[in-house]
C-alpha positions in Angstrom: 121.9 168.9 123.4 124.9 168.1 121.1 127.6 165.5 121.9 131.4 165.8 120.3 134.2 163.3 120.2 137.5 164.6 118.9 136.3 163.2 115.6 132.7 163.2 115.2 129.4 164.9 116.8 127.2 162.5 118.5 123.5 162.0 117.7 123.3 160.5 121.1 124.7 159.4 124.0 123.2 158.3 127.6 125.5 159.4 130.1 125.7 163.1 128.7 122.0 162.9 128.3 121.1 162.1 132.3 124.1 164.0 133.3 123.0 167.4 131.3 119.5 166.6 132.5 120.5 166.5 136.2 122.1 169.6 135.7 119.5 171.9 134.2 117.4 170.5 137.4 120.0 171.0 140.2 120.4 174.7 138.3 116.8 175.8 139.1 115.4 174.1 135.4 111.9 173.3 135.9 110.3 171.2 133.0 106.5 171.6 132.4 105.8 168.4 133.3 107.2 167.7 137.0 107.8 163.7 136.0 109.4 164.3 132.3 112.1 166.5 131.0 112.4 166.5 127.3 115.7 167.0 125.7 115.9 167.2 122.3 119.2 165.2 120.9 120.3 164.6 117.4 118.6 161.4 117.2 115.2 163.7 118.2 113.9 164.4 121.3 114.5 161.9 124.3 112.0 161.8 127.5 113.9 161.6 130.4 111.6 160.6 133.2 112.1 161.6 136.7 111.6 158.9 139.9 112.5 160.7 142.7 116.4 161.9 142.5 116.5 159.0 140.0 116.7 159.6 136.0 116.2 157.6 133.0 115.4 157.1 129.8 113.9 155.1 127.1 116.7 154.2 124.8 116.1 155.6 121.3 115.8 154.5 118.4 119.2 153.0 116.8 120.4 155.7 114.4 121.1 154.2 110.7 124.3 154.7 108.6 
């Protein structure tokens, strides 16, 4: 997934990343593993973990200047 800003592209950013994620599934996406949907960002890929209709994540690692 890739994130712009008027400026700059984004190696990550959370709210795109559940928000995308909750689309792909509400639009028939079906990850092999039923619990984990793996998305892969700029900052590398990013396990988004699925808890009933709840998602979230692991925060990354911070990416370096």
């Amino acid at each position: 997934m890739r994130i712009f800003t008027p400026a700059d592209e984004l190696p990550f950013a959370g709210h795109p990343t559940l928000a995308s994620c909750h689309a792909w599934l509400c639009a028939g996406g079906r990850p092999c593993d039923p619990q984990v949907v793996v998305q892969e960002c700029g900052i590398g890929p990013v396990r988004v973990r699925r808890h009933g209709e709840w998602l979230a994540f692991a925060a990354p690692p911070l990416a370096t200047a």
